[in-house]
C-alpha positions, 0 to 999 in steps of 0.5 A: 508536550507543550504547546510551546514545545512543538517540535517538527524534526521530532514528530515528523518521524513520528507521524511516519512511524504511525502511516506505516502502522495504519497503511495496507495497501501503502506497506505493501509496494515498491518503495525504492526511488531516485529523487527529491520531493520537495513540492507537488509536481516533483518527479521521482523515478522508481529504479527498476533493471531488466533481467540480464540475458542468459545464454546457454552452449551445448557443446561442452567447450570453455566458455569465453565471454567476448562481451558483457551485457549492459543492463538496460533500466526499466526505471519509470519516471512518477510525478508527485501530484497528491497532496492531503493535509490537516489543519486543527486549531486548540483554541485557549479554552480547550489548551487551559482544560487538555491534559499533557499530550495534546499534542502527540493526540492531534499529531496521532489523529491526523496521522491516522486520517492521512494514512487512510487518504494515502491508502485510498489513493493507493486501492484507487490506483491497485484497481486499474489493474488487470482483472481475473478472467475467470471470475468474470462470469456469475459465479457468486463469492461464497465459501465454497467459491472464495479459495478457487477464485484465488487459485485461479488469479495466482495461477495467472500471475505464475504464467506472468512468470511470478516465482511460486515462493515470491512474496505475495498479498491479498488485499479483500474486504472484511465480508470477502475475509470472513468466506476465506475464514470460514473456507480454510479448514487448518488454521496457522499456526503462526496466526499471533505473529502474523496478526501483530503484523497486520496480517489476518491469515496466510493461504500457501505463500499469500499473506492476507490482509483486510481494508475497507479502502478496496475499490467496489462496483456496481454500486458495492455488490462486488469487490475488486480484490487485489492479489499482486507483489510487493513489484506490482506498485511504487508508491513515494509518500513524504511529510513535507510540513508541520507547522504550528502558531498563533491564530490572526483571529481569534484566540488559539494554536493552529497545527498544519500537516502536509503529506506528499505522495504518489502510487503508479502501477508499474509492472502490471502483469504482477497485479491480478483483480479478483472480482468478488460478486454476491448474491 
């Protein structure tokens, strides 16, 4: 693509397409919401209804229903207030001297770097959530102490009333994956497919992935591992400019990309951290 061929409508999907790729923590959230974004401090509210009433009779007669329940919304209102962009310049020398593509390059690069702000937003706010009483005490992450501590964070989120075939992930760091690894005696067989997916192994309906965005403690000797659904956390991401001109000063083409976006943790008792302590 030229440079005078720059072309905003088109690559913004583009750049979508690329966060989605590069995202862990963003892919896996509550992603339904009511509202525009148009600027920093635009509210959106993430649609969420309470579970209708059941009523149950015991004596055997035709049931006649005199009323019907309204449902009541649980909708949370959530104020857009990250902003992170990138703002390169390809002064003429380099523009003379670059390949065709420079463009997508610098559009891929800074997808790349807004992916990882977004995800880091996201494990920031993943890591106020409740965490895992029973890995509370000493007990050093190894592989023999790795798959019970997740049993014990999955056991809490069924008594939240999690349903035991709900979609669920595990977020942990690289060293954290190579304990599960190494624990978990039967591979997947679905290990290629999982894998294109961004998914490094399965553990009974938890889907596993790795990030270096998790939040850390006590200087980095432990890891808040995050086991939670896909309910636990709305997240609203948005591509609100891109831009390209001709530097005031000097002699060059500018490209400016902003991205808006927001995480909040909305159902709480669907987020469960395990806190991963070493030696």
């Amino acid at each position: 693509m030229a440079l005078d061929q720059f072309k905003p409508e088109i690559l913004s999907p583009k750049i979508e397409q690329l966060l989605e790729k590069k995202m862990v923590f963003a892919d896996f959230c509550n992603r339904e919401y009511e509202g525009e974004i148009k600027s920093a401090g635009d509210s959106v509210r993430i649609l969420e209804l309470a579970r209708p009433t059941v009523t149950t009779t015991t004596d055997g007669a035709p049931i006649t229903i005199s009323a019907f329940e309204e449902l009541q919304s649980t909708a949370q209102t959530m104020q857009i207030n990250q902003q992170s962009y990138f703002a390169p310049v390809l002064h003429d020398i380099d523009e003379r001297q670059s390949i065709d593509g420079v463009v997508e390059k610098i559009m891929k690069g800074g997808a790349y770097a807004l992916a990882d702000a977004m995800d880091s937003h996201v494990a920031t706010v993943c890591a106020t959530g409740v965490k895992d009483n029973s890995s509370a005490t000493d007990i050093k992450t190894s592989t023999a102490t790795i798959l019970p501590l997740i049993d014990a964070a999955l056991a809490k989120l069924y008594v939240n009333n999690v349903a035991f075939n709900e979609e669920i992930e595990l977020v942990v760091t690289p060293r954290a994956y190579m304990c599960i690894k190494a624990a978990m005696i039967a591979t997947d067989t679905d290990n290629s497919a999982l894998l294109e997916r961004g998914i490094a192994a399965k553990y009974g309906n938890v889907m596993i992935r790795v990030s270096n965005n998790i939040v850390t403690a006590n200087a980095g000797a432990e890891d808040l591992l995050i086991l939670r659904t896909r309910r636990a956390v709305a997240f609203v991401e948005q591509i609100n400019k891109l831009e390209s001109g001709r530097k005031e000063l000097g002699f060059g083409t500018f490209f400016k990309g902003l991205a808006l976006y927001q995480a909040q943790l909305v159902q709480p008792k669907e987020l469960i951290i395990i806190n991963a302590k070493y030696a």
